[in-house]
LUMZALUM-823869 format. One record per residue: residue in one letter; z, x, y of N, C-alpha, C in turn. Coordinates in steps of 0.02 Angstrom, whole numbers, padded with zeros to 5 digits, always signed. Each point is the difference from the previous one (the first is absolute). Example, Ala and Ser with C-alpha at 12.3 -4.5 7.8 and 13.67 -1.06 7.14 Angstrom:
LUMZALUM-823869
A+00390+00660-00284+00000-00045+00059+00000+00045+00060
S-00036-00018+00053+00003+00042+00059+00037-00039+00055
end
This chain:
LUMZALUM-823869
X+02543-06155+01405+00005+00051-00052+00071-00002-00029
X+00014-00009-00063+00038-00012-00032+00040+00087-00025
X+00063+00017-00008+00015+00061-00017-00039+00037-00065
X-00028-00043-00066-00029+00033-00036-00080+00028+00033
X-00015-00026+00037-00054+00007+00042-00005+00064+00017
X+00058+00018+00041-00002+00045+00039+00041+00075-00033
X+00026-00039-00065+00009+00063-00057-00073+00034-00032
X-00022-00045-00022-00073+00015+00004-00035+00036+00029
X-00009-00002+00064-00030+00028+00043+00021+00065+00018
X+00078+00011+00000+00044+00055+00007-00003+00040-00078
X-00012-00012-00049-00035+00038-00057-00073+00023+00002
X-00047-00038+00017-00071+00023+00008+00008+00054+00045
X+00040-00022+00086-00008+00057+00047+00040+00071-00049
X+00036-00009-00038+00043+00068-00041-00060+00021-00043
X-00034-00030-00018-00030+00029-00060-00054+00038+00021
X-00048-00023+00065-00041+00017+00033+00020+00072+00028
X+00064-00010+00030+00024+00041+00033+00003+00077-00046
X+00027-00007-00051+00018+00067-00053-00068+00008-00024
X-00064-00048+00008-00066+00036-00018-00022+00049+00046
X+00024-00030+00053-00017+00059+00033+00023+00072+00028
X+00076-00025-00028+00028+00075+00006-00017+00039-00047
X-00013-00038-00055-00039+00053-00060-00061+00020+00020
X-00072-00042+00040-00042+00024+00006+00017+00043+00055
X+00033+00024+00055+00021+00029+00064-00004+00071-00057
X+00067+00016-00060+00004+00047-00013-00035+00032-00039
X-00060-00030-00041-00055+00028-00024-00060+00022+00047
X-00019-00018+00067-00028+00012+00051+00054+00060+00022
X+00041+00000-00005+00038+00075+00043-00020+00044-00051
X+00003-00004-00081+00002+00036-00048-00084+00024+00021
X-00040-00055+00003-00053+00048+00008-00032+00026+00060
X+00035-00012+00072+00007+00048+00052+00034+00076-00011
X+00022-00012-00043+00050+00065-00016-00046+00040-00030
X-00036-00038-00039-00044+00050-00045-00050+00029+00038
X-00044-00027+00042-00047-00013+00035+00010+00055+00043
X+00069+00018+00011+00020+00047+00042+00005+00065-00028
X+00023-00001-00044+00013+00059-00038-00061+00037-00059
X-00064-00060-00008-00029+00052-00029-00099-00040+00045
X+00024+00031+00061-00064-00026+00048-00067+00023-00037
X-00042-00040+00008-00068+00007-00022-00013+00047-00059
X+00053-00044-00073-00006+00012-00060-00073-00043-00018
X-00006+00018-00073-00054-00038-00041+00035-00075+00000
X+00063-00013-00008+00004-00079-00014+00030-00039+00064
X-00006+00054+00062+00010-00026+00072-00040-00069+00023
X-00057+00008-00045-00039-00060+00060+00022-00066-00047
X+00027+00001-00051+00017-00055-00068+00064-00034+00036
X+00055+00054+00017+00060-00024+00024+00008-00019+00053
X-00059+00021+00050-00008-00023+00074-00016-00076+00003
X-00026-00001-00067-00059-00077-00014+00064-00027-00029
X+00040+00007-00043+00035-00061-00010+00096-00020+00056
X-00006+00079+00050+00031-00033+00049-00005-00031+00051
X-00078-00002+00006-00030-00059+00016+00015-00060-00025
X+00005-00027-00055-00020-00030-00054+00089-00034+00042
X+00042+00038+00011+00085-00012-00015-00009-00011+00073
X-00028+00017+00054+00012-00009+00061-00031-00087+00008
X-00050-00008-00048-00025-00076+00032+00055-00034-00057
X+00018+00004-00037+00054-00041-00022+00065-00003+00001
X-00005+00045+00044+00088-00015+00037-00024-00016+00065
X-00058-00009+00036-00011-00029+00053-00002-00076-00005
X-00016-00009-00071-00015-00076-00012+00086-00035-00019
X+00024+00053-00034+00081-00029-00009+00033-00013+00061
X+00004+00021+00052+00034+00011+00076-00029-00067+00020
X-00057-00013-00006-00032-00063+00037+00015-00053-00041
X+00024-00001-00072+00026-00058-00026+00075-00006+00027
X+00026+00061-00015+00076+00010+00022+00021-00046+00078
X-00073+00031+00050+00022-00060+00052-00009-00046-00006
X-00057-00030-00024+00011-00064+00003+00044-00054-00055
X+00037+00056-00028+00063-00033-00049+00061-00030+00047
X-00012+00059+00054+00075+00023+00047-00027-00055+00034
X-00044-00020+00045-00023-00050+00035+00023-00067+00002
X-00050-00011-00075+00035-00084-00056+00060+00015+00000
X+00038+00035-00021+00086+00016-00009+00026-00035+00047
X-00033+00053+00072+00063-00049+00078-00017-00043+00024
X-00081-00024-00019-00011-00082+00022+00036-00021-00025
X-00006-00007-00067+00062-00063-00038+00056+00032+00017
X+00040+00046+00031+00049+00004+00005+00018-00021+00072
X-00062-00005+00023+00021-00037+00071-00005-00084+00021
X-00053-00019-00068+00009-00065-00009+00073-00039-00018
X+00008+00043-00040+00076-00029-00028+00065-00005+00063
X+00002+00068+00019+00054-00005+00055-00019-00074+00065
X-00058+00011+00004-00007-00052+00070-00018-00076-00032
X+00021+00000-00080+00006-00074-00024+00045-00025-00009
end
């Protein structure tokens, strides 16, 4: 793995990474709500799309590792070459 390689890789893991701090804080935004106005008319809508935010920040975390993964293989290829 060559350094642009692993610039690369160290941008995808950043970019991935701030998707999901954004999706983290729209999932809090609508825990918050969820909390504060329990078993409204548009409760079961916002329950459904923090759902919606919980499987896709579950799916970002599982790319995120296996970014981090590829990252320290090749970073462990390199050192022991």
């Amino acid at each position: 793995m060559d350094d642009r390689d692993e610039r690369e890789l160290d941008a995808r893991l950043e970019q991935l990474e701030a998707e999901e701090r954004h999706l983290s804080l729209a999932r809090r935004r609508l825990h918050d709500r969820i909390a504060m106005f329990p078993g409204s008319a548009s409760g079961a809508d916002v329950e459904l799309r923090e759902r919606e935010l919980s499987r896709e920040r579950g799916e970002l975390h599982r790319r995120i590792d296996e970014l981090r993964a590829r990252r320290n293989e090749l970073r462990s290829q390199r050192s022991a070459g």
